[in-house]
Backbone as a ProteinNet text record, in pm:
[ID]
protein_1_A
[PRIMARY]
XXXXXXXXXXXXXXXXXXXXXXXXXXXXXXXXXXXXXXXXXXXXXXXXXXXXXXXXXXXXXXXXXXXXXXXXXXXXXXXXXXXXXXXXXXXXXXXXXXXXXXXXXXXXXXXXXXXXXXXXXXXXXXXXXXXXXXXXXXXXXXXXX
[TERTIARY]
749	830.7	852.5	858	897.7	785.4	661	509.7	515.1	572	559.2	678.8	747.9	861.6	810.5	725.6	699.9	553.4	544	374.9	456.9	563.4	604.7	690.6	723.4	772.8	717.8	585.6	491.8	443.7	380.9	314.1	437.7	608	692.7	667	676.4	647	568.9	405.9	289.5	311.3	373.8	373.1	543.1	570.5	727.9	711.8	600.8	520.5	623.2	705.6	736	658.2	547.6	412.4	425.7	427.1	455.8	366.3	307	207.5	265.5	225.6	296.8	306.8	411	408	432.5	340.4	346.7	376.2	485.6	550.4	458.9	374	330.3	185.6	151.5	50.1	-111	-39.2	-155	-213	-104	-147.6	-198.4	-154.8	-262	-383.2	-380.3	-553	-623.4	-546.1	-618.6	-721.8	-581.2	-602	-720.9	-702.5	-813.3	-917	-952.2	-1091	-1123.3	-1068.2	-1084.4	-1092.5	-1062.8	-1098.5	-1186.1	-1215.8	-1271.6	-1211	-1091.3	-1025.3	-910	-972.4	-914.2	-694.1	-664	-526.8	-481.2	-352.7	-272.6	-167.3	-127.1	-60.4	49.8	179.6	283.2	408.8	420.8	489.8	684.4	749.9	868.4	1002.9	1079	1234.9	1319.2	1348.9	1413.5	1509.1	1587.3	1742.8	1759.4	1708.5	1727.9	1629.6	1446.2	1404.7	1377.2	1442.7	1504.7	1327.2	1251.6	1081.3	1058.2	1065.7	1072.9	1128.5	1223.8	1322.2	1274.4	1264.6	1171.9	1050.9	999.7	837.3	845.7	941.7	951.6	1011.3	1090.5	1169.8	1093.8	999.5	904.8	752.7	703.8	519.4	537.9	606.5	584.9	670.2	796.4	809.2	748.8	729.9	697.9	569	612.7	514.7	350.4	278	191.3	120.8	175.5	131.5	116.4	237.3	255.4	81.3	61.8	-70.2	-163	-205.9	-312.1	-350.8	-219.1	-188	-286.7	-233.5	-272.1	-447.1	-472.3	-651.7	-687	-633.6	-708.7	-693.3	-583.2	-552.8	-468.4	-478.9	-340.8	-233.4	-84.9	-8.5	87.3	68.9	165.1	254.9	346.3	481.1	484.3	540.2	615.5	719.2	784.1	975	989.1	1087	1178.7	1309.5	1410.2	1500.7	1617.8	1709.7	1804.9	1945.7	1970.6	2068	2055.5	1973.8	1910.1	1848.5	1912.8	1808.5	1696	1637.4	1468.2	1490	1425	1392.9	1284	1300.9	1245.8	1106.8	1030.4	894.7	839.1	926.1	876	891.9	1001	1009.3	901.8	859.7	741	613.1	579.2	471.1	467	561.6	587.5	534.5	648.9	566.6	434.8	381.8	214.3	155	176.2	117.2	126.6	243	266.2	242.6	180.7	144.9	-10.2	-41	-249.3	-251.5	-159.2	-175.7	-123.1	-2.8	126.4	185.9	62.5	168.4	243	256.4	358.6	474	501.1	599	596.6	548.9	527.8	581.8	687.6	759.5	774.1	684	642.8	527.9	444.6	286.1	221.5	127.3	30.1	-72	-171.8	-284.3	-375	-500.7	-598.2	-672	-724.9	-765.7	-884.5	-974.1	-1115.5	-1050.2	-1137.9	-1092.2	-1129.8	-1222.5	-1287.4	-1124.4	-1045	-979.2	-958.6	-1079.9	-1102.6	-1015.2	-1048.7	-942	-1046.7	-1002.7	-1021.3	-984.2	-874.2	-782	-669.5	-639.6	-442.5	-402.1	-262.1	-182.6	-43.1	-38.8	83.2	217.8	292.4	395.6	419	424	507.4	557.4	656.4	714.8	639	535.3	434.9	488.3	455.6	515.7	415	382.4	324.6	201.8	218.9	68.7	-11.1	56	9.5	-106.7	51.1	8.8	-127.1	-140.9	-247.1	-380.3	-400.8	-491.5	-545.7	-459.6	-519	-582.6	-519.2	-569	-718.3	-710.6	-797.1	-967.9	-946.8	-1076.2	-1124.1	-1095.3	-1136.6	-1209.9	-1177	-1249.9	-1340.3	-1428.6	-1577.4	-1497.4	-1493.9	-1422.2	-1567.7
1205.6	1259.6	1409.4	1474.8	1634.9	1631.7	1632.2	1699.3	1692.6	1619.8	1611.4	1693	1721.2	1813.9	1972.1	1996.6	2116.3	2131.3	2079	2106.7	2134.4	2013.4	2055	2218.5	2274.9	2409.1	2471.1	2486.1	2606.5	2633.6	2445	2524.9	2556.7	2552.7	2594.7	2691.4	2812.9	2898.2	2957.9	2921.7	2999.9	3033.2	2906.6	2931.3	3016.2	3021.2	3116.3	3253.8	3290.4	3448	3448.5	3352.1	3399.9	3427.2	3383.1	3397.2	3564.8	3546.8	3664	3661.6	3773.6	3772.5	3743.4	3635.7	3615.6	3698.6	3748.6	3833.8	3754	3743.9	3693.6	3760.8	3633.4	3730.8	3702.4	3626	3541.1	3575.8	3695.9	3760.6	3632.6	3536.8	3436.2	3386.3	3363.7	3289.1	3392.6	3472.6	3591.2	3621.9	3663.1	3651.1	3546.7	3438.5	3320.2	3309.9	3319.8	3357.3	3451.4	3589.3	3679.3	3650.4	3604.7	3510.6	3428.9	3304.4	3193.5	3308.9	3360.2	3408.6	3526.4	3606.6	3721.9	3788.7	3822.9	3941.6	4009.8	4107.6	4209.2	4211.7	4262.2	4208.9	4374.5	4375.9	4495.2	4440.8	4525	4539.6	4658.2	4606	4690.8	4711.1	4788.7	4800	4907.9	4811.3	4884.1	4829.4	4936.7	4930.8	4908.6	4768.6	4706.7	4771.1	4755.6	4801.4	4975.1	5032.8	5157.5	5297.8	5228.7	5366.6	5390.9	5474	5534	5495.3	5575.1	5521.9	5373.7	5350.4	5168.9	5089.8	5147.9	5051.9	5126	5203.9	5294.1	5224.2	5203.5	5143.9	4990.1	4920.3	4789.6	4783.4	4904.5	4836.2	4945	5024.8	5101.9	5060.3	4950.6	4896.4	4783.3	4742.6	4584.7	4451.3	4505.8	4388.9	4445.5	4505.5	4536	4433.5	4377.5	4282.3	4367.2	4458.4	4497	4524.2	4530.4	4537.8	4401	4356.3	4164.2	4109.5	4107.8	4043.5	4169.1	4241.4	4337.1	4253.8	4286.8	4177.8	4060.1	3987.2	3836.1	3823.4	3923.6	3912.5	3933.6	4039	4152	4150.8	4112.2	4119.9	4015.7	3985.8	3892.3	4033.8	4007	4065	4055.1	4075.7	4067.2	4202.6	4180.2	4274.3	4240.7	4347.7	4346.6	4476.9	4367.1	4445.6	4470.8	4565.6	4644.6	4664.9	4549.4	4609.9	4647.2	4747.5	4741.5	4652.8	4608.2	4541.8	4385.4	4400.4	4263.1	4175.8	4092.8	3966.8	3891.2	3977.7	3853.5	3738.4	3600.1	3522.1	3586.8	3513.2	3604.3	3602.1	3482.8	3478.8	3570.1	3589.6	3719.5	3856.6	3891.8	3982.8	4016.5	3965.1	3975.1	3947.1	3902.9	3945.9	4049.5	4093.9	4257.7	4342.1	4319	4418.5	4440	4300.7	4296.9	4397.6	4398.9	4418.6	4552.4	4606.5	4767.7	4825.7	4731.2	4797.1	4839.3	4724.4	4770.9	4848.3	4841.8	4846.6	4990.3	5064	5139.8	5213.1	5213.3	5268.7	5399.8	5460.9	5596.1	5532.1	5430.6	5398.7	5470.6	5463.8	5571.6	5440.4	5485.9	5405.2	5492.3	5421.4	5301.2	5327.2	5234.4	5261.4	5132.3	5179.8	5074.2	5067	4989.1	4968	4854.3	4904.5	4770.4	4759.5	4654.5	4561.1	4519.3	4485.2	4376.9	4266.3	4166.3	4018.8	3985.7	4129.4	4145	4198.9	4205.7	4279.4	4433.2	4517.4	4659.3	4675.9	4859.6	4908.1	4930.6	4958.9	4982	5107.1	5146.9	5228.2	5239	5339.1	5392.2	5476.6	5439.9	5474.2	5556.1	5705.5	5718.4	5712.3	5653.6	5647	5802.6	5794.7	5935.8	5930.7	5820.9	5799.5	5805.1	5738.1	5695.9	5555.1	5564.6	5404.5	5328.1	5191.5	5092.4	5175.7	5202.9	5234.7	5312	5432	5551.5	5449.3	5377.6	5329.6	5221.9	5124.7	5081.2	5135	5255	5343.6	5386.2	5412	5444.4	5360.7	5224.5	5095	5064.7	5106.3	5065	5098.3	5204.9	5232.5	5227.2	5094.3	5020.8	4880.9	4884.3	4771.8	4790.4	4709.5	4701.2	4581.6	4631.9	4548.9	4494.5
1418.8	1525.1	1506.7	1350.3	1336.9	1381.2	1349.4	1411.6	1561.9	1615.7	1775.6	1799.3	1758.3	1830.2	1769.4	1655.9	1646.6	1726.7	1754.3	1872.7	1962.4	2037.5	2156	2147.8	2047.1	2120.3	2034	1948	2033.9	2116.6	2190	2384	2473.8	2401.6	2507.3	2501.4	2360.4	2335.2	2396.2	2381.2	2429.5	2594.8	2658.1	2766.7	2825.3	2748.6	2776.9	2772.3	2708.1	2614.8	2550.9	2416.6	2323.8	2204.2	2238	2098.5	2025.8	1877.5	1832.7	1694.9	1665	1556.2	1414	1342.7	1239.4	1175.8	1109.6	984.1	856.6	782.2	665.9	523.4	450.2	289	213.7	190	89.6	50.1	-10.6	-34.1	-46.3	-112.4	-150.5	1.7	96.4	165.5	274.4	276.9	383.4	319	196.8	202.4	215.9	213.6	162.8	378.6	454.6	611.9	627.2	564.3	602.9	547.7	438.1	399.3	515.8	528.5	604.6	728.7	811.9	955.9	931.8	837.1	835	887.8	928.8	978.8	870.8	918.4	790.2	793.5	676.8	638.6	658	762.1	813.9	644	554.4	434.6	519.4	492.7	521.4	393.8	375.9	224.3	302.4	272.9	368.5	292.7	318.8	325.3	398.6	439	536.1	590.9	452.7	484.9	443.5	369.4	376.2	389.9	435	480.4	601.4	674.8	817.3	865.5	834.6	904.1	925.2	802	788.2	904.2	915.6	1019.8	1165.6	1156.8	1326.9	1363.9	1236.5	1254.1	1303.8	1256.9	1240.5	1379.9	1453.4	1559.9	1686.2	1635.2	1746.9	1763.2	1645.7	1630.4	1619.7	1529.7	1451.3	1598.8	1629.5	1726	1873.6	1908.3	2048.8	2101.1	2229.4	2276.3	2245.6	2274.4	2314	2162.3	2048.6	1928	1862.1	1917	1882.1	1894.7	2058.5	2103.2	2006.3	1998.9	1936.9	1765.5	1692.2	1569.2	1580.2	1667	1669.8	1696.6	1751.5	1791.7	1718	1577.8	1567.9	1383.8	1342.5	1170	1158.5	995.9	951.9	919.8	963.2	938.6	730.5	672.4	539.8	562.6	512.4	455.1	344	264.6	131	153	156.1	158.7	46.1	77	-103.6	-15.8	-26.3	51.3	-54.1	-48.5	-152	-175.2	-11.6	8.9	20.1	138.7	113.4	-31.1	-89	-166.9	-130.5	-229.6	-176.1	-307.2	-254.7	-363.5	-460.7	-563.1	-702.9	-685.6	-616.2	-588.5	-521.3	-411	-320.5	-386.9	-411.2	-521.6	-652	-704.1	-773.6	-728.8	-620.2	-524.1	-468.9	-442.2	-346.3	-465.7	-600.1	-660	-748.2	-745.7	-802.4	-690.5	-550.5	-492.4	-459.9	-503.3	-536.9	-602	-736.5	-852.3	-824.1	-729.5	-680.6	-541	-451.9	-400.8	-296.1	-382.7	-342.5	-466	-599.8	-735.2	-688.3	-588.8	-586.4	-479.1	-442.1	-427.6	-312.1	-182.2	-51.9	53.3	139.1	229.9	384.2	463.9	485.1	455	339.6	353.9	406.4	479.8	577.3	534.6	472.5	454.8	555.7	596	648.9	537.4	531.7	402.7	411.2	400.4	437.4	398.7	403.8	358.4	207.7	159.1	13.8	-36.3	18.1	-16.4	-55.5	-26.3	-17.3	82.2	46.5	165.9	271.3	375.5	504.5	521.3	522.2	613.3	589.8	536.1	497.7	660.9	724.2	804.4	793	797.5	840.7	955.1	932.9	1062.5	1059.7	1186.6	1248.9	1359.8	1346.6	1485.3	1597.9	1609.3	1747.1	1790.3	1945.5	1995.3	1927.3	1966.5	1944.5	2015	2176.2	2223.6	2122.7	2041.8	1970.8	1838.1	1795.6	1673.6	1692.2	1761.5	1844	1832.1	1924.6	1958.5	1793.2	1680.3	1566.2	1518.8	1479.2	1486.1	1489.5	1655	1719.6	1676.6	1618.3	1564	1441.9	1404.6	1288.3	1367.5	1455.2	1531.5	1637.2	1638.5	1789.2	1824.2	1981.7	2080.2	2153.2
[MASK]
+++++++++++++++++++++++++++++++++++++++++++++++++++++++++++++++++++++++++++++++++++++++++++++++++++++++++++++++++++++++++++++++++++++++++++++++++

């Protein structure tokens, strides 16, 4: 009966346009995604609660419908938060920072990486306060449409 009530409201979902690109904590299980699909892994390394960009980026790229759908075609989403106020469980917390240690050793907030599914890099991003369209368009040319 839970499996039939969680099918039934994602197609409420899909069909409501609440569909929203997952963002995933769990470093294992996004690559494990960008292997399995071949689409390369958007790495976001941020300060929830206290870096002023962080929170611009998150509330000017990351939720906006038009980046949401782009996400979902286009990369697996991961975060790794460092928030100061907020508590992360200890698991996440020491995933964030394995992944800072390969991935972010200068500690640079907000840093964006695209990923291959080899896990190479792709592509480092700076925010500079661009909307979603801006941020998008940079995006965008890592990919053949």
């Amino acid at each position: 009966m839970k499996s039939v009530l969680i099918v039934v409201f994602g197609v409420v979902l899909a069909f409501s346009g609440g569909l929203q690109a997952q963002v995933l904590e769990n470093p294992d299980e996004a690559f494990r995604l960008s292997r399995e699909s071949q689409k390369p892994l958007l790495l976001v390394f941020s300060g929830s609660d206290w870096c002023a960009p962080c929170i611009r980026f998150n509330k000017n790229v990351l939720s906006q419908e038009d980046f949401i759908h782009f996400a979902s075609d286009h990369f697996i989403l991961l975060k790794a938060d460092f928030p100061q106020r907020k508590k992360l469980p200890d698991l996440i917390k020491q995933q964030n920072e394995k992944l800072a240690e390969r991935f972010n050793p200068s500690g640079l907030f907000p840093h964006i990486l695209l990923l291959n599914p080899d896990e190479s890099k792709k592509g480092t991003f700076t925010y500079r306060n661009q909307k979603s369209g801006e941020f998008i368009t940079e995006l965008s040319t890592y990919f053949s449409e």
